[in-house]
TORKOL-4160 file (C-alpha; in steps of 0.2 Angstrom, whole numbers, padded with zeros to 4 digits, m for minus):
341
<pt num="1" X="m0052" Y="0066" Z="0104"/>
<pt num="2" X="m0054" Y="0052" Z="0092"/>
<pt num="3" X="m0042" Y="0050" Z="0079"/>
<pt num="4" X="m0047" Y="0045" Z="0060"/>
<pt num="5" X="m0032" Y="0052" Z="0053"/>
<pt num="6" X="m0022" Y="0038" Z="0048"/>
<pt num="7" X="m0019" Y="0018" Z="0049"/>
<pt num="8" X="m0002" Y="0020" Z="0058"/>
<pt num="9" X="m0002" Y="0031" Z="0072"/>
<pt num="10" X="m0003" Y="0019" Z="0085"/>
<pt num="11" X="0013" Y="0008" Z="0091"/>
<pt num="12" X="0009" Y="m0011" Z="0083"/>
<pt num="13" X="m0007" Y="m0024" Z="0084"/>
<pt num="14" X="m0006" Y="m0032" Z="0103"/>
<pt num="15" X="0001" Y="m0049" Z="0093"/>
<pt num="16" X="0014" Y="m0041" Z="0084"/>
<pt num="17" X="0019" Y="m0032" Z="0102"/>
<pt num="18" X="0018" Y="m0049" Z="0111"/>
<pt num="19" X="0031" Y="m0058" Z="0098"/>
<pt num="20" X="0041" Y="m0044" Z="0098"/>
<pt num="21" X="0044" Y="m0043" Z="0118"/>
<pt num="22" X="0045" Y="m0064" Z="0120"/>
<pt num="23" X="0058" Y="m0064" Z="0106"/>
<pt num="24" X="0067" Y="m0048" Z="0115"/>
<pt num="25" X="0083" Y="m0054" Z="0122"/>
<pt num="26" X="0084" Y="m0069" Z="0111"/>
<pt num="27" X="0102" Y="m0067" Z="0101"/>
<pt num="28" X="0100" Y="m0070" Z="0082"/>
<pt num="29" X="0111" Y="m0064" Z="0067"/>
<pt num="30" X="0107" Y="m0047" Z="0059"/>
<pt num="31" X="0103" Y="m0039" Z="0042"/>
<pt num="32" X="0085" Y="m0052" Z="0039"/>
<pt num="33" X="0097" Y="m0067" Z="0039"/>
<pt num="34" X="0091" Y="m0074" Z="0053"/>
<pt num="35" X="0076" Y="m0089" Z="0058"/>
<pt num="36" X="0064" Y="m0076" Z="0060"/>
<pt num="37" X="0065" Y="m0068" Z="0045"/>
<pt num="38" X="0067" Y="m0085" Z="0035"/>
<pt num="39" X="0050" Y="m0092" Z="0039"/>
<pt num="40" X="0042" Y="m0075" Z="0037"/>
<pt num="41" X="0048" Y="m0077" Z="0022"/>
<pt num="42" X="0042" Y="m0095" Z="0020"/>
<pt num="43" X="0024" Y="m0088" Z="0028"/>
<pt num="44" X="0022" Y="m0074" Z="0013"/>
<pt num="45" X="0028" Y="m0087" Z="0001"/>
<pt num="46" X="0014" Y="m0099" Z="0006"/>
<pt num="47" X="0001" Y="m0086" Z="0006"/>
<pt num="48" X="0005" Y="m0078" Z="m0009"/>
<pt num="49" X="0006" Y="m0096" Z="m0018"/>
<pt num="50" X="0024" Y="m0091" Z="m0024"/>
<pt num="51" X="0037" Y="m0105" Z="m0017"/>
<pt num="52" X="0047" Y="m0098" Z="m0030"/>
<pt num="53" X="0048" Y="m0079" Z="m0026"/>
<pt num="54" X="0061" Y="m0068" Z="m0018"/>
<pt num="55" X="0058" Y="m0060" Z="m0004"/>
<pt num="56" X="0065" Y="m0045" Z="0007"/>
<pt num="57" X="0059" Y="m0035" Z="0022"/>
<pt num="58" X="0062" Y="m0016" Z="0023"/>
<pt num="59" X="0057" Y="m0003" Z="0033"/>
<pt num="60" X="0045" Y="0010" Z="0026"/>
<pt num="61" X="0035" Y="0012" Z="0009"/>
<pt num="62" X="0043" Y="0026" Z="0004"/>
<pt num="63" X="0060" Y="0017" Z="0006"/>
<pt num="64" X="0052" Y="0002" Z="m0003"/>
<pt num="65" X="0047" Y="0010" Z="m0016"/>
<pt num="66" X="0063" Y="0021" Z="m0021"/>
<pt num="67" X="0073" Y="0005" Z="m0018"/>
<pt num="68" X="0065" Y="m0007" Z="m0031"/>
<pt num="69" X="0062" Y="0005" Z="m0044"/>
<pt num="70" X="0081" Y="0012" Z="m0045"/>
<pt num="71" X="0086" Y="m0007" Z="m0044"/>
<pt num="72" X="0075" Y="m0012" Z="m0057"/>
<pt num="73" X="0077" Y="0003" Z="m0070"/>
<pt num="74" X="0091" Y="0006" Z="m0080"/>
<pt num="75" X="0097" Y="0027" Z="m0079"/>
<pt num="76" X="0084" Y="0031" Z="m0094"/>
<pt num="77" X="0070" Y="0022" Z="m0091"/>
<pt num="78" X="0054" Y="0028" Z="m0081"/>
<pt num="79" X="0039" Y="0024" Z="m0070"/>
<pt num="80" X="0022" Y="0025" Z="m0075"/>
<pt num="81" X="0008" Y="0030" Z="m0063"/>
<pt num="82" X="m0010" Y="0038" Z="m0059"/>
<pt num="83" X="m0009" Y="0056" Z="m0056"/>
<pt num="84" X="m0014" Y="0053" Z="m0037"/>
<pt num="85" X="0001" Y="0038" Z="m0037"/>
<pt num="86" X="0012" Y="0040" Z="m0022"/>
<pt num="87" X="0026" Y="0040" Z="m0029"/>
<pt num="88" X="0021" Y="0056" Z="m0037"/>
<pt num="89" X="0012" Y="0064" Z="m0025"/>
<pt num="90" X="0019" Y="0062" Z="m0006"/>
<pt num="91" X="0036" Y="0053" Z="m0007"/>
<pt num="92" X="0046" Y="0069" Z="m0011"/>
<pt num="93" X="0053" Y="0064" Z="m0028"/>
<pt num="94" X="0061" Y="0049" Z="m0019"/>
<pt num="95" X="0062" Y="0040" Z="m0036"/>
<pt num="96" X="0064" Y="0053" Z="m0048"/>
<pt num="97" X="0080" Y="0059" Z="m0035"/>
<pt num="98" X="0086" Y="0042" Z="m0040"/>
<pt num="99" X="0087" Y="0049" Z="m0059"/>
<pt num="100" X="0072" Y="0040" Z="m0065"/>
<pt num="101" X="0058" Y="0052" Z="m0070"/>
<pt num="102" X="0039" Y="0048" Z="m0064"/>
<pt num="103" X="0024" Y="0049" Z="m0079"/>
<pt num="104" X="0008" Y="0052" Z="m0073"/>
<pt num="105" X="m0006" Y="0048" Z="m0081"/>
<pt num="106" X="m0022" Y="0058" Z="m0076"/>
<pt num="107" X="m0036" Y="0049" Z="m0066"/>
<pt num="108" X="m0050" Y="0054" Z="m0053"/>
<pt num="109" X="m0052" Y="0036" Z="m0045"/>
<pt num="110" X="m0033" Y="0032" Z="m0045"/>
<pt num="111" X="m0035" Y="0015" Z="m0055"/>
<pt num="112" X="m0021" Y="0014" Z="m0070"/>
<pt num="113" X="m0028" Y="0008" Z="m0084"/>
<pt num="114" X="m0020" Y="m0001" Z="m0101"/>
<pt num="115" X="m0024" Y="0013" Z="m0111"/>
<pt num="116" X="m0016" Y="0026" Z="m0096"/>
<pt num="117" X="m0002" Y="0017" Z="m0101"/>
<pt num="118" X="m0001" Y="0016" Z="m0118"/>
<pt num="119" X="m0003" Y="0033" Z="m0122"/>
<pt num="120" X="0010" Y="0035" Z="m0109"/>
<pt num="121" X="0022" Y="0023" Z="m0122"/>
<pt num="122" X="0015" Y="0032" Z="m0136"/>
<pt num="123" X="0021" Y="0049" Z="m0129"/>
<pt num="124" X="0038" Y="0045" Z="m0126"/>
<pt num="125" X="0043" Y="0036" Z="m0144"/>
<pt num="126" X="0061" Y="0038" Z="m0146"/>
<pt num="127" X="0079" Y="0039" Z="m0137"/>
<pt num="128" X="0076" Y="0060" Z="m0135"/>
<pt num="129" X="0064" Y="0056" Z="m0122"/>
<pt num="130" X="0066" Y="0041" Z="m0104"/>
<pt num="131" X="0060" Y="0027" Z="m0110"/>
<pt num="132" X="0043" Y="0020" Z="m0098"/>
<pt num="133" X="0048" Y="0004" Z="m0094"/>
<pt num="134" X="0037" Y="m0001" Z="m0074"/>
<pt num="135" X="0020" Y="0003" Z="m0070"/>
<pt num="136" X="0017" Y="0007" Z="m0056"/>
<pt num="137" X="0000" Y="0004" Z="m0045"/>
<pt num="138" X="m0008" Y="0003" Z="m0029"/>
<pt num="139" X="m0022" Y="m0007" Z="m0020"/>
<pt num="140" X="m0030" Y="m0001" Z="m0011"/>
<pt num="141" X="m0027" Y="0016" Z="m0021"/>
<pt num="142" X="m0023" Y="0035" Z="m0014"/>
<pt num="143" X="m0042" Y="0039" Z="m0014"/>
<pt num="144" X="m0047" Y="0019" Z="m0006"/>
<pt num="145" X="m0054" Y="0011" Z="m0025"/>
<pt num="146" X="m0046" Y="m0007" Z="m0027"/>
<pt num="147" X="m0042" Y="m0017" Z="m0043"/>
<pt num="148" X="m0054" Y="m0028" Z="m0051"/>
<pt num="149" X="m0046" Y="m0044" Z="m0058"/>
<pt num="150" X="m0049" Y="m0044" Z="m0075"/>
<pt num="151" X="m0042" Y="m0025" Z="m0071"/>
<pt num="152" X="m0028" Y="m0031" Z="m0065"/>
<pt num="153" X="m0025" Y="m0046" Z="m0078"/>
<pt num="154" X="m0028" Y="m0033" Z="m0093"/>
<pt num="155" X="m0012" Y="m0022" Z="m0087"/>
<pt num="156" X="m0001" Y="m0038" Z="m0086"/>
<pt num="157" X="m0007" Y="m0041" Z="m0104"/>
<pt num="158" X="m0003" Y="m0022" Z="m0109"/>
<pt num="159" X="0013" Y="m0022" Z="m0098"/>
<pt num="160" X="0021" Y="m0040" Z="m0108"/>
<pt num="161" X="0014" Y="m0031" Z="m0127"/>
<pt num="162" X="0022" Y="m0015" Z="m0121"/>
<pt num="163" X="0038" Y="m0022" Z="m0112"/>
<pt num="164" X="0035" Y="m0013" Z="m0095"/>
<pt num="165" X="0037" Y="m0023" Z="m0079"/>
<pt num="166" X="0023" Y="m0021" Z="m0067"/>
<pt num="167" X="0024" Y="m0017" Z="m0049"/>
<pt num="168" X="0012" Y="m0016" Z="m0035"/>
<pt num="169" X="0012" Y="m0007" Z="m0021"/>
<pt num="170" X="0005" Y="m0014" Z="m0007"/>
<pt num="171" X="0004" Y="m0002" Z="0008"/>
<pt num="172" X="m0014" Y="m0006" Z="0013"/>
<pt num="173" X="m0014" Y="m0021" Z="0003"/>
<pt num="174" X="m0023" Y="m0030" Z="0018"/>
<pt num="175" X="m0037" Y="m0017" Z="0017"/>
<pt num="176" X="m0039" Y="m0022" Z="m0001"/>
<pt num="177" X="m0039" Y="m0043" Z="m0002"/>
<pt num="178" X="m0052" Y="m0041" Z="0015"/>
<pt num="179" X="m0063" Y="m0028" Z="0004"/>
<pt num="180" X="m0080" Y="m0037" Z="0001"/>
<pt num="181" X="m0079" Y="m0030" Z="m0016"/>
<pt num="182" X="m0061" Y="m0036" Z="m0019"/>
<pt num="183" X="m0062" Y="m0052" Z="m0031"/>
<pt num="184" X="m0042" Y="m0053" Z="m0035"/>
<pt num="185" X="m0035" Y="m0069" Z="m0026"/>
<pt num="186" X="m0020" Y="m0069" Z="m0017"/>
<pt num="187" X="m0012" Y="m0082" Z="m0028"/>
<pt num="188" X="m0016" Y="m0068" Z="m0043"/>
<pt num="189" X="m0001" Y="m0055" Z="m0038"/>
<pt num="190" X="0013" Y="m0065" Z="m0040"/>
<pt num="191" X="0003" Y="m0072" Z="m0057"/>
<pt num="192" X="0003" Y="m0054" Z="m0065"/>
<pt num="193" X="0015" Y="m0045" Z="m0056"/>
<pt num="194" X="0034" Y="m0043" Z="m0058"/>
<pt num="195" X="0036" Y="m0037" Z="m0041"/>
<pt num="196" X="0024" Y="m0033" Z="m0026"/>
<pt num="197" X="0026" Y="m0028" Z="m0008"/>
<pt num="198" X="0014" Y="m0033" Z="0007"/>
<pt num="199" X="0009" Y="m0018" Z="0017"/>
<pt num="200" X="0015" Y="m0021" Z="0037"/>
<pt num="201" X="0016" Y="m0002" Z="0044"/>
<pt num="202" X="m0001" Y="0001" Z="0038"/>
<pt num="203" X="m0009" Y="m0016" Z="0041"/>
<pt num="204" X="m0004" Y="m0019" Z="0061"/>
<pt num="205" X="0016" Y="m0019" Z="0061"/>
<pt num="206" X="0025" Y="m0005" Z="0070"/>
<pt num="207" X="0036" Y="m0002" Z="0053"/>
<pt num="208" X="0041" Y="m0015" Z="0040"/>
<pt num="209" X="0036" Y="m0022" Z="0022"/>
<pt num="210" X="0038" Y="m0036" Z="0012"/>
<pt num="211" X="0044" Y="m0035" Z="m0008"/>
<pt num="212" X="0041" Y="m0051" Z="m0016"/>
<pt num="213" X="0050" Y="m0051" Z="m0031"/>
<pt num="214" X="0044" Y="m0063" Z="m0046"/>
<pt num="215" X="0052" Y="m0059" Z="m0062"/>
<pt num="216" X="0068" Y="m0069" Z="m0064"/>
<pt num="217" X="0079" Y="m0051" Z="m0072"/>
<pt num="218" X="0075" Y="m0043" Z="m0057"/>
<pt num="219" X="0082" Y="m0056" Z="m0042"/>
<pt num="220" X="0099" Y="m0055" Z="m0045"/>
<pt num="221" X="0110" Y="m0043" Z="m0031"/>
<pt num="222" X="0094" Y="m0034" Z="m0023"/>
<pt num="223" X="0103" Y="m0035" Z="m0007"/>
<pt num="224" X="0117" Y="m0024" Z="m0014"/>
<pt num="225" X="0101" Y="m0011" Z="m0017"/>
<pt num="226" X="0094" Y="m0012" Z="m0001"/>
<pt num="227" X="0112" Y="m0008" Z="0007"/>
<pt num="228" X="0117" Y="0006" Z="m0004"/>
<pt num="229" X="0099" Y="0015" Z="m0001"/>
<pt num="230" X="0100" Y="0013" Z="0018"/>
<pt num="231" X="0087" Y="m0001" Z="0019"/>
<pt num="232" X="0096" Y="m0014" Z="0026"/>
<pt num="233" X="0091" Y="m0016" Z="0046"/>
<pt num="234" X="0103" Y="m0022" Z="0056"/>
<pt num="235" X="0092" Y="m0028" Z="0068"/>
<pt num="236" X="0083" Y="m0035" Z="0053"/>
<pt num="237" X="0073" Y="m0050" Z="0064"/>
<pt num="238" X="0062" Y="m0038" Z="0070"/>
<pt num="239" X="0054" Y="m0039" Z="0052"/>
<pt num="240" X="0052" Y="m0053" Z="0052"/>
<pt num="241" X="0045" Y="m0058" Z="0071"/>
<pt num="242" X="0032" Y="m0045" Z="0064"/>
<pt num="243" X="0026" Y="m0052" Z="0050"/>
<pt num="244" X="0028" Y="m0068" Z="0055"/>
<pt num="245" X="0017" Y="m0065" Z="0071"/>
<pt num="246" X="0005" Y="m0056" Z="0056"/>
<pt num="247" X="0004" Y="m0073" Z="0044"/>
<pt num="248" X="0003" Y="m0084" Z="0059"/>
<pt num="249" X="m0009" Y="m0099" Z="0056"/>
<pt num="250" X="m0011" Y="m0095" Z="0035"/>
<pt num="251" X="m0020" Y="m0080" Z="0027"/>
<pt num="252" X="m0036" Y="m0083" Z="0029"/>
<pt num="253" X="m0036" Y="m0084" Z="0048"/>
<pt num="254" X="m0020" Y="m0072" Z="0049"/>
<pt num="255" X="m0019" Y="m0055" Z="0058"/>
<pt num="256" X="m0016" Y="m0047" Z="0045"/>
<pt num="257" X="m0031" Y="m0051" Z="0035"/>
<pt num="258" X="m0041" Y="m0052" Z="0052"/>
<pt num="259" X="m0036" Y="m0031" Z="0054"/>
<pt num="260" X="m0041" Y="m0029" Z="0037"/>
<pt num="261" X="m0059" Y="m0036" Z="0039"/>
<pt num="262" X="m0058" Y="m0026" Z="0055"/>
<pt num="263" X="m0054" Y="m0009" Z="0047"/>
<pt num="264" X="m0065" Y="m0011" Z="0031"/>
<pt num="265" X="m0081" Y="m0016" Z="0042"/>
<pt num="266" X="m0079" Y="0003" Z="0053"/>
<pt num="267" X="m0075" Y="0013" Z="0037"/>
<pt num="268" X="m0090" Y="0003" Z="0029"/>
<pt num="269" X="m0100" Y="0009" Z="0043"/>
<pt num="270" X="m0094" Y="0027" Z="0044"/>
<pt num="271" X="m0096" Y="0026" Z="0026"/>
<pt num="272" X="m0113" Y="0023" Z="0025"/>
<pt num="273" X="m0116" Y="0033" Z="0041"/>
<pt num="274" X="m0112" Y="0049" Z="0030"/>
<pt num="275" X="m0121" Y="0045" Z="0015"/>
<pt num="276" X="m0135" Y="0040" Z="0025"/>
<pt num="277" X="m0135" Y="0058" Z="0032"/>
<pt num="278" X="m0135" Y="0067" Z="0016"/>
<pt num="279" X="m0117" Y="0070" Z="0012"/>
<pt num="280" X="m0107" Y="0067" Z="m0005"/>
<pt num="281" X="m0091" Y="0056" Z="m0006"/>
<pt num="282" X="m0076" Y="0061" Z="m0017"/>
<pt num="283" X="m0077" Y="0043" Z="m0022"/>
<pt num="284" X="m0085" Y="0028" Z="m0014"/>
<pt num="285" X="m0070" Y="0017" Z="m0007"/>
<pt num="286" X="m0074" Y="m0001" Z="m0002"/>
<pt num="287" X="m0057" Y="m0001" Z="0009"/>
<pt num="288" X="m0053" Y="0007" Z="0025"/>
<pt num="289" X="m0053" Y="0026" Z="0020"/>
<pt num="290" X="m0068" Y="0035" Z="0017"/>
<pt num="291" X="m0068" Y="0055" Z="0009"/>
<pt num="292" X="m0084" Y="0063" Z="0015"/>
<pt num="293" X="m0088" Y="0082" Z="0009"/>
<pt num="294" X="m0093" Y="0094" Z="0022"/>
<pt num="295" X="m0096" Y="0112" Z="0022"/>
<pt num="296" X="m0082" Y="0119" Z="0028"/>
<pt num="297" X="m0091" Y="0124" Z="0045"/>
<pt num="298" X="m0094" Y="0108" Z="0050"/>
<pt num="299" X="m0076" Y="0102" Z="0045"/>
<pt num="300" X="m0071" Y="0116" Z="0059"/>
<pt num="301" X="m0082" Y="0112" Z="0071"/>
<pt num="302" X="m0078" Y="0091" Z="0070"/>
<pt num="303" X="m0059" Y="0096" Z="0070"/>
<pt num="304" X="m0063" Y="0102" Z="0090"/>
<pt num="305" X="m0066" Y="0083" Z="0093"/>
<pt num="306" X="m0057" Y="0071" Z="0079"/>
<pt num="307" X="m0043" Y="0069" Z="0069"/>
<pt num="308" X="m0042" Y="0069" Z="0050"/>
<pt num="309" X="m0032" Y="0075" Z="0034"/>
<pt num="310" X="m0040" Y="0087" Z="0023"/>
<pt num="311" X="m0040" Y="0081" Z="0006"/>
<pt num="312" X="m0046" Y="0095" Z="m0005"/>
<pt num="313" X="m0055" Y="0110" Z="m0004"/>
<pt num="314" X="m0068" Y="0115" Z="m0016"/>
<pt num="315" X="m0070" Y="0135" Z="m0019"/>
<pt num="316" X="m0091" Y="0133" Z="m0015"/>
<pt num="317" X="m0085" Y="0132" Z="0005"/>
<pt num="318" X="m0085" Y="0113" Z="0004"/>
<pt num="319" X="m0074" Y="0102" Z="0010"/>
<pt num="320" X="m0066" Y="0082" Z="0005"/>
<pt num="321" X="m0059" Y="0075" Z="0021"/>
<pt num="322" X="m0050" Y="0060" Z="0022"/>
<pt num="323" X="m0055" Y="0048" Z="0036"/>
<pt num="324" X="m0046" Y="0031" Z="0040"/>
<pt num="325" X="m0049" Y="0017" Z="0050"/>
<pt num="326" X="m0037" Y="0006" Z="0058"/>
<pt num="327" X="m0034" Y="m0012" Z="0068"/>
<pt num="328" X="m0035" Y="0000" Z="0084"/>
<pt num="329" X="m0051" Y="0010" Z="0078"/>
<pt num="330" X="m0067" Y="0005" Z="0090"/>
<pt num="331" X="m0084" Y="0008" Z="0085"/>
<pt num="332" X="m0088" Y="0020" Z="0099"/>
<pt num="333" X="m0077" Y="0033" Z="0090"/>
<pt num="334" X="m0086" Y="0029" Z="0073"/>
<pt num="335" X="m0103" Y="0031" Z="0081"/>
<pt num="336" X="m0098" Y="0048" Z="0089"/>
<pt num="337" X="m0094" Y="0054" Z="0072"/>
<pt num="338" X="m0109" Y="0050" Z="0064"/>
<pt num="339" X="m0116" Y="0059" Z="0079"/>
<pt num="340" X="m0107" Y="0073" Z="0076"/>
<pt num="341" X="m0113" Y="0075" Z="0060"/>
């Protein structure tokens, strides 16, 4: 059985592993205080180009996100978001449990553009409604699309006319900045984002990401957040030996980016595998997720030998499966696929 299903199913990349285990009965203060937390800290500073950024380690994405957006929004104002965004779509109503309500903003290819948002804003004009105040985006996105730059510099200009503070989310952010499509520079979050986080459980960690907050406003007392949410790991160096073992020896020749060019190169293959075979795509996806559609008989028959998600069914007897590739996915299982098909 080879699996396709997600980008975390397996323990930790063999690096991460190895730090964690030499660094095992090594005795160090708790709750990210510690040396090793502090220069991964200093590592994601350095890659990012943002000496002057705060930054925290928490767990989980979902815990991540509900965190910082309670923290940052005041008990009227709300998140805006692609109607695929997940925040509105697979965290529960983690942030809208937290009070704050969650706009969604309809789109097929998961990209949030300026003028999603505007005529969000333009929606909700006065005190008997929230008040949008964050947008809220992803890269690579639900359906595996990735922000252009001048996409991504054009939502910071909308964000300062319109007030909102933007936030990225950055689960598989390493499949992103390793797309060859992807011409956003690492240097370029911090410059148009308020706050981003760098993906670790979906990128080679065995849990963990990293928010980096940039905007000034939003520093101050974070901590308190993370405690209060149930964020704050007591054994908090074992965030940062992992990310530190992921930005080892600068981005370019880091793990992290080094699983990103790994994954991207398999979907690409499986990707172009499918296509080549006469199958549509929900979308084309230049990250590591790819969502062929089959007809439902061949969708049965390839569940007897791999594992994947169903994305959507279509009521013609098709199909959209969701296929994801990881820093542990090998080619053999990608050419039995295509076999398969």
């Amino acid at each position: 059985m080879y699996t396709f299903q997600n980008d975390y199913s397996e323990g930790c990349h063999p690096a991460v592993l190895e730090a964690l285990v030499r660094t095992n009965l090594e005795h160090t203060s708790g709750y990210g205080v510690d040396p090793y937390c502090e220069e991964a800290r200093g590592m994601i500073k350095e890659a990012f180009g943002c000496p002057e950024a705060d930054v925290h380690f928490l767990v989980g994405g979902t815990q991540t996100n509900q965190t910082a957006i309670a923290a940052f929004l005041r008990p009227w104002e709300a998140a805006v978001c692609t109607s695929l965004g997940h925040i509105a779509v697979h965290e529960t109503g983690a942030v809208e449990a937290t009070g704050h309500k969650v706009i969604t903003c309809p789109s097929e290819g998961g990209i949030l553009t300026p003028e999603m948002v505007r005529a969000a804003v333009a929606a909700h004009p006065d005190e008997h409604m929230v008040k949008p105040k964050l947008a809220y985006i992803s890269d690579s996105t639900e359906v595996g699309t990735i922000y252009r730059r001048e996409q991504l510099y054009a939502l910071r200009e909308t964000c300062d006319e319109l007030g909102l503070y933007l936030y990225l989310d950055g689960a598989r952010l390493g499949s992103a900045l390793a797309s060859d499509e992807n011409d956003i520079r690492p240097s370029d979050l911090p410059a148009c984002c308020d706050v981003f986080y760098v993906g670790g459980t979906k990128n080679g960690a065995m849990f963990g990401e990293a928010l980096v907050i940039m905007n000034e406003k939003l520093k101050p007392d974070f901590r308190y957040g993370i405690k209060q949410r149930g964020g704050m790991l007591a054994k908090g160096r074992l965030l940062g030996v992992q990310f530190g073992a992921l930005f080892k020896g600068g981005l370019e020749d880091s793990v992290w980016m080094e699983i990103g060019r790994h994954e991207n190169g398999l979907a690409r293959k499986l990707q172009d595998g499918i296509v080549k075979a006469g199958y549509p795509l929900l979308v084309r996806s230049p990250s590591n997720q790819v969502f062929p559609i089959f007809p439902d008989g061949l969708v049965e028959k390839l569940a007897e030998g791999f594992k994947f998600e169903v994305q959507k069914k279509f009521p013609d007897g098709k199909t959209c499966i969701r296929l994801v590739t990881s820093w542990a996915t090998e080619e053999e299982a990608v050419d039995a696929f295509l076999k398969a098909i």
